[in-house]
C-alpha positions, 0 to 999 in steps of 0.5 A: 445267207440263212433264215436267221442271218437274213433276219438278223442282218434286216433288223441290224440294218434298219436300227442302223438306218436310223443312226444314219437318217440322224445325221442325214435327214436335217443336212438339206433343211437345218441351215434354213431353220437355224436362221430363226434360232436365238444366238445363231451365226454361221459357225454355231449353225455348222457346229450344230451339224458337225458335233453330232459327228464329233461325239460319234467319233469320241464314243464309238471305241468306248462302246465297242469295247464295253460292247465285248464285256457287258454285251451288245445288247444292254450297249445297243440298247441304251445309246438308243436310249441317249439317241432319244433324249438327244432328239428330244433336246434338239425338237424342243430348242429355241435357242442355236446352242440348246440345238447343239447340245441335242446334237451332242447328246444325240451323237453319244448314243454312238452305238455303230461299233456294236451294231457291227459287232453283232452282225458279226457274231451272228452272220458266217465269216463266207457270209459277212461280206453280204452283211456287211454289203446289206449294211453298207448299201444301207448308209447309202439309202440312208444318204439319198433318201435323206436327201429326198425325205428331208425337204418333204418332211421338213414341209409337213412337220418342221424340222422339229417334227424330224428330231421328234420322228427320230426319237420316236423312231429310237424308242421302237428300235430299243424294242426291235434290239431288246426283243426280236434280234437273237441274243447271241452267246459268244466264248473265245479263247483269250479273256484274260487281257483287260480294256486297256490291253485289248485297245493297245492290242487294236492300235498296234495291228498294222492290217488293222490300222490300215483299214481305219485309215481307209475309212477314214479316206473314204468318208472325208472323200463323200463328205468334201465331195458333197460340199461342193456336188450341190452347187456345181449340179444345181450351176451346170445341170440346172437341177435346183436343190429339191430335184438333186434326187432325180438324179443321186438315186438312178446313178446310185442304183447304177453304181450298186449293179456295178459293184456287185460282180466286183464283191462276188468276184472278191469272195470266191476267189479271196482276192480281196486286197485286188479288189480293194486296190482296183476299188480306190483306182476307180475312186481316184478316177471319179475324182479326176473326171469330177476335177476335169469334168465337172462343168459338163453334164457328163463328166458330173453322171459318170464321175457320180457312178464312178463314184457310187460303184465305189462307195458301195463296193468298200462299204460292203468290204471294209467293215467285213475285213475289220471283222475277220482281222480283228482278234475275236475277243476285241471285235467290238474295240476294233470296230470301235476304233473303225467307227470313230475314223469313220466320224473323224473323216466325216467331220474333216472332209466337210471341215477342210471342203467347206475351207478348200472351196471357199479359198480354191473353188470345187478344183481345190476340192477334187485335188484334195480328195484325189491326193489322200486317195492316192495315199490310200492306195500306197497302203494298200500295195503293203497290205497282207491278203487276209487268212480265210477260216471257215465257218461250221454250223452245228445244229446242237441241243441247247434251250437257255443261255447258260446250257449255251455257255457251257457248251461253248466252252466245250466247243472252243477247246476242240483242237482247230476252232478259232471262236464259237458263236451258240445262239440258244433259242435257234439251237444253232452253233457256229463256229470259226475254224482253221480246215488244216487243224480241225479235229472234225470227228471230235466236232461232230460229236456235239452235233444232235443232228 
């Protein structure tokens, strides 16, 4: 990646970061210090945990979309904003239902789709796989050092303090989003369809629908998984709660080594649906060790690997292909439609964990998981390889916004480009083109260098 792709994409990262550590920080401590709530029980301490990823699910298609017509910026900016009031909400609670309503509230900033989106518009299509992959290993870091942080934290300011941290935390990244990511200025063709269109559009995409079934997959997978994971570490290895860290991190660090020959593999030589069916086989593999092996010490450290190698290889590789498939003027509403099944599985795979365990014990789990990724993995064996576009950079003589504008209209009629992305302060033009059909002498005219 370049200068400013590597820019971009740390700063995306981190305020993505900080949506994730919402949810994750408060997951080791928040059972503990809800038993001191006024009005709680059992079910009003899980629905304060889960709604924060309910209203995630609800909002993320909404933003998305309003992301492709008012901007990412302004959309990014003000879930932000809803974030830290949620959190304000929650630190000054004393009751288990005004804990909920920050959840709630904290939830509806649900600003992952735009986040997304804006990696996209400002990272080349042969470079988004390592955006996406930075982003991806970010929800991973956000996990494990969640479960690490959350206890330490939770002995110095209270879980209180967490959500104050975490309001605070989403006040300086309205800043980091408002005044040190590049503004983008994004034309394609076909603006014609309105919300309503473009979401039917979305739903109808068989590719797309795929992929939303993928992660939902996924993330049902991680979370019943990890309704089960701490007790069974804490009966066979005899790890207790606040040590599980000593072994997440070695083995998740174990699985990103692993998945990186994989994600090169796929981008050079654009097998990517290969790589994607051999990704979920080793995640039904994990699953089966996990079901057959969980008793033992190792049957639990390579079902972890197994599992994180995974994990991370599709994180990084699902988000990027919902980018390249989705039409370029509905990016944000695709993404959207990603996110929400990203929540939804989220909130179903600890729903139906915390149900499977208590009636079946953690195999009734692990069959579950490996049922619905055999599932996956039959609508993988249907799924189209996706179209590769190149990507051009032109260095182009722009200095505001609306000479960016104009020129990207000029640029999006040059037979053979698909979209254009202007960026006025870098003076960058990038531009997503078919090879076959290019007029690059017309191209090049635009060029100032």
């Amino acid at each position: 990646m370049n200068s400013l792709e590597r820019r971009a994409v740390a700063l995306l990262a981190s305020i993505y970061a900080l949506r994730m550590a919402g949810l994750f920080l408060i997951l080791p401590v928040f059972a503990l210090f809800a038993l001191d709530l006024e009005g709680q029980t059992p079910l009003l301490i899980g629905i304060a945990i889960g709604t924060y990823g309910l209203t995630q699910a609800i909002l993320q298609i909404p933003y998305g979309m309003l992301s492709d017509h008012l901007g990412r910026k302004p959309v990014i900016a003000a879930g932000l904003l809803i974030f830290a009031v949620g959190s304000i909400i929650a630190a000054s609670a004393d009751s288990i239902w005004m804990v909920i309503a920050g959840r709630a509230v904290q939830g509806a900033g649900a600003i992952a789709a735009a986040v997304m989106a804006m990696v996209s518009d400002l990272t080349r299509e042969e470079q988004r796989s390592k955006a996406m992959a930075a982003i991806g290993m970010t929800i991973g870091a956000s996990f494990v050092l969640s479960l690490i942080l959350g206890p330490v934290l939770d002995g110095v300011i209270g879980v209180p303090g967490i959500f104050w941290m975490t309001g605070i935390l989403a006040f300086l990244a309205i800043g980091i989003i408002l005044f040190a990511v590049p503004t983008p200025v994004h034309i394609e063709r076909d603006r014609s369809r309105n919300l309503r269109e473009e979401f039917a559009r979305i739903l109808r995409d068989t590719q797309l629908l795929r992929l939303d079934a993928g992660i939902f997959v996924l993330h049902l997978v991680m979370t019943a998984m990890f309704v089960v994971l701490p007790g069974v570490i804490v009966q066979y290895l005899g790890l207790q709660a606040h040590a599980h860290w000593e072994l997440y991190l070695p083995v998740m660090l174990a699985g990103f080594v692993a998945m990186l020959p994989a994600l090169i593999y796929a981008n050079r030589k654009r097998v990517t649906r290969a790589v994607l069916f051999g990704s979920v086989a080793v995640l039904i593999l994990a699953q089966l060790v996990f079901l057959f092996g969980h008793a033992t010490h190792v049957g639990l450290i390579v079902g972890l690997w197994l599992f994180f190698a995974s994990f991370s290889l599709l994180e990084a590789m699902l988000p990027s292909l919902v980018s390249r498939l989705a039409p370029g003027e509905s990016k944000g509403a695709a993404i959207g439609v990603y996110s929400s099944a990203q929540f939804l599985g989220a909130f179903a795979g600890g729903a139906l964990g915390g149900l499977l365990l208590g009636r079946f014990g953690a195999n009734g789990v692990f069959v579950l998981t490996t049922a619905v990724l055999c599932v996956w993995l039959l609508l993988i064996l249907s799924m189209r390889e996706p179209r590769f576009l190149a990507t051009h950079q032109l260095r182009v003589s722009v200095q505001t916004a609306p000479q960016a504008e104009k020129l990207a209209r000029k640029l999006a009629v040059v037979p053979g480009v698909a979209e254009v992305i202007v960026i006025a302060e870098e003076g960058i033009a990038y531009l997503k083109v078919d090879p076959r059909t290019l007029d690059k002498k017309a191209l090049e005219s635009f060029s100032v260098s």
